[in-house]
N, C-alpha and C positions, 0 to 999 in steps of 0.2 A: 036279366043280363047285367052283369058286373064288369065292373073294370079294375083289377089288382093292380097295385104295386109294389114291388122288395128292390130291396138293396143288398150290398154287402156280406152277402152269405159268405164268403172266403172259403169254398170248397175245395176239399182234398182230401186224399185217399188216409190219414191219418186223421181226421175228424171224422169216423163215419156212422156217429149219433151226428151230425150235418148234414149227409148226403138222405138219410133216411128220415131225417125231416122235411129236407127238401122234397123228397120223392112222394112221403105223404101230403106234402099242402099242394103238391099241383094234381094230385090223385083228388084232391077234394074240390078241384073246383067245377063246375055246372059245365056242360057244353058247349053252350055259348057266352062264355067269360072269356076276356081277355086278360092276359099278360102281360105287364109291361117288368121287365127284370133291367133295373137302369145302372151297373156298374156293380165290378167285382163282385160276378158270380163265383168266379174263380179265386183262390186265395194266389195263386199266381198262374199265369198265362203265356208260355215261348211256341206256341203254336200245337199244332192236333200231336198229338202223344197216344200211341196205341197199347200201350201200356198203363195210362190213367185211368186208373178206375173211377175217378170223379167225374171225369169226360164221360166215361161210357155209359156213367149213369143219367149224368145230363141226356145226353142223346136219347138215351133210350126213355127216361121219364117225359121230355119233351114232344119228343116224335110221337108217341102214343096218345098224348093231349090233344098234340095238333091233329091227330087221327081223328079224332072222337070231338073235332070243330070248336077247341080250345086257339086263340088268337094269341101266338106267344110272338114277344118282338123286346128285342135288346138296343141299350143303349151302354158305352164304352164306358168302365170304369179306370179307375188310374193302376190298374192291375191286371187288366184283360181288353186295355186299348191296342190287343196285334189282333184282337179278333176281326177277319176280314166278312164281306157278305156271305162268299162264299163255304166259311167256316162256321157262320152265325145260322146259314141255312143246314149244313148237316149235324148240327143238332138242337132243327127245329124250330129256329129263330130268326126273324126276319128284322136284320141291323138297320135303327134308325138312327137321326142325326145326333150329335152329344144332346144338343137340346131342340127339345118336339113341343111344338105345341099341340094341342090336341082339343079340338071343341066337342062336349062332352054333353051339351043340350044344356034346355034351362037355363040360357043363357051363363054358362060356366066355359070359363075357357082354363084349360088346364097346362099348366109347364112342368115340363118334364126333364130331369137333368142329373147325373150323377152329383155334381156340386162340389167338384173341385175347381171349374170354371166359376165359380162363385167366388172363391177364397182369392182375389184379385190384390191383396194386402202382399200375399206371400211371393214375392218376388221371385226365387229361386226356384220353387215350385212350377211359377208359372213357364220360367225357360226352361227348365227339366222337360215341360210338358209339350211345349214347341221343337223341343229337340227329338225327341222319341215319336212325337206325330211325325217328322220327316219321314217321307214315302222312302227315298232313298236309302234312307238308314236303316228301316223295316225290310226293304228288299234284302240289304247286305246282311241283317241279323237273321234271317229266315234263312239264307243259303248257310249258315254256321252249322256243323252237325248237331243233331236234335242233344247228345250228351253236355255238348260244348251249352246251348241254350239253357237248357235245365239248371246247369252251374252258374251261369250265369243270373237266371232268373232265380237261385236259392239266393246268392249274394245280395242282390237286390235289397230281397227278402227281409235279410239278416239286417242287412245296415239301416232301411226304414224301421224295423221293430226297435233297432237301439234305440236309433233316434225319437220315437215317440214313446218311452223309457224317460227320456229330460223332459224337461216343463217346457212347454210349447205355450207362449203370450198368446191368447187369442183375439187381441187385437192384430196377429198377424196371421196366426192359422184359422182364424173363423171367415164367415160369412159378411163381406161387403157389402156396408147399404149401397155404395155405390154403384155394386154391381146390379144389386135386384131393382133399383132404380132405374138403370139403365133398360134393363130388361123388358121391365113392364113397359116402358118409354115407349121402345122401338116396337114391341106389338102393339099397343097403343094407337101408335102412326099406323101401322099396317089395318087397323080396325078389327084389330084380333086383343082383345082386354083380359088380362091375367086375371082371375077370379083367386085361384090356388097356384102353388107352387111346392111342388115336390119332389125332394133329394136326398141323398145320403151323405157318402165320405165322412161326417167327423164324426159318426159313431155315437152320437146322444138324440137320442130319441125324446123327440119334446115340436109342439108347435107354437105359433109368433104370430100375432094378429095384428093386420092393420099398420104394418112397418113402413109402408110407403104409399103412395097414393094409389090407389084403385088395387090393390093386393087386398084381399079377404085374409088369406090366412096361409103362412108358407110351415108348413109337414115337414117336417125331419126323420128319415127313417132310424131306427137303431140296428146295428151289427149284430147276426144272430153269432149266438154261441149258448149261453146258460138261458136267455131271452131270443123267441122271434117276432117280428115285427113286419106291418103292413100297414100298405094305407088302398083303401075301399072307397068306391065309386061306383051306386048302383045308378047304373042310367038310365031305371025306368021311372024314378024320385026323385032323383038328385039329390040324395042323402050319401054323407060321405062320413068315411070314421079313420083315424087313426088309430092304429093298435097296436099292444103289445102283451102278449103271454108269456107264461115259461115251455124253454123248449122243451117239456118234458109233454107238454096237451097233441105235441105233433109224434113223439116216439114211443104212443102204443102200437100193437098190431094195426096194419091198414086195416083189416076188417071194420075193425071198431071207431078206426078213424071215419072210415065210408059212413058208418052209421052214424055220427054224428053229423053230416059233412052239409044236410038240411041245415042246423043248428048254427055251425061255422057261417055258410052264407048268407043266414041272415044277420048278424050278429053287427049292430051301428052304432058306434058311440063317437066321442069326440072326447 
């Protein structure tokens, strides 16, 4: 039994060597592995669209997982934070808090977090992100016609891609010690001790050992597109790996993906 984690896949119906990567790595995992999918599955998200065919393949690649006693469970990224429980459940997802901790045996205790709540520097960020969590404000954007939303959510779009186009200081868009200090603190207190911590958002894929007190090692996921990337937690050992392929090992025929899929599961590095 395994415990996955991805990020940042940014699906949609115009990347669909994405969808068909996606569709094969959750085809490949064991039946009793879990899923943890922690922010922007979606490349953008104004609610259920019956016309996305990234949606329908979510659904339908998820639902069939969970059939077959696959444990898939979401956490909000800063691009598919209007996913409700109710929308996380019909396709096959059971929505956890931004950030989960998760005791994983072995004395491991594991954080889970998309990790824009991390980036505690970026000021603007952070009240963009208190504005758009408004419940009220998600009610009023959700009564908008689903055309009206989509426009809306391409503009979004558009204006963050410029914007990460200019040179972003990352003393301002990176990762807070202060935050992951904080972090560990307060589970700490609760007698819940961070071992690992693992997130996505900035898109580099790279791990950091030993950053603050009682943190083993915090994971960074990387953004698939020409690369995808995971991070593994078998909980029968407690051997854990970060990784990273080219997306090309996911977009053979599933057949041949299936038959490698022994090979995939085992596969532990750091």
């Amino acid at each position: 039994m395994a415990l996955y984690v991805i990020a940042d896949l940014h699906l949609q119906e115009q990347s669909p060597e994405l969808l068909q990567a996606f569709h094969n790595f959750v085809s490949c995992l064991n039946n009793d592995d879990e899923l943890y999918i922690i922010g922007d599955l979606f490349n953008v998200y104004v609610g259920l669209d019956p016309e996305d065919k990234a949606q329908d393949l979510v659904r339908t690649t998820l639902n069939k997982a969970s059939s077959r006693g696959v444990q898939c469970f979401f956490i909000h990224g800063n691009r598919d934070f209007l996913v409700n429980t109710k929308e996380a459940q019909y396709f096959g997802l059971q929505l956890l808090p931004d950030v989960t901790y998760i005791s994983a045996g072995h004395h491991i205790g594991l954080l889970l977090t998309h990790g824009d709540l991390l980036c505690t520097n970026d000021q603007a960020y952070q009240a963009y992100r208190r504005k758009v969590s408004n419940r009220l404000l998600q009610w009023l954007f959700r009564r908008l016609p689903l055309k009206k939303r989509r426009q809306i959510g391409h503009n979004i779009r558009a204006q963050s891609k410029d914007a990460e186009s200019r040179y972003r200081d990352p003393a301002i868009y990176g990762i807070a010690r202060e935050a992951l200090e904080r972090y560990c603190k307060d589970y700490q207190d609760q007698g819940k001790p961070i071992s690992f911590i693992v997130h996505g958002h900035i898109h580099e894929f790279s791990s950091f050992h030993n950053e603050v007190t009682g943190l083993t090692t915090r994971f960074v996921l990387g953004a698939w597109g020409s690369h995808y990337s995971y991070f593994k937690l078998d909980r029968g050992s407690g051997v854990c790996a970060l990784k990273e392929e080219p997306i090309e090992a996911l977009l053979s025929e599933l057949s041949s993906v299936q038959d490698g899929a022994q090979h995939f599961s085992a596969t532990q590095s750091t």
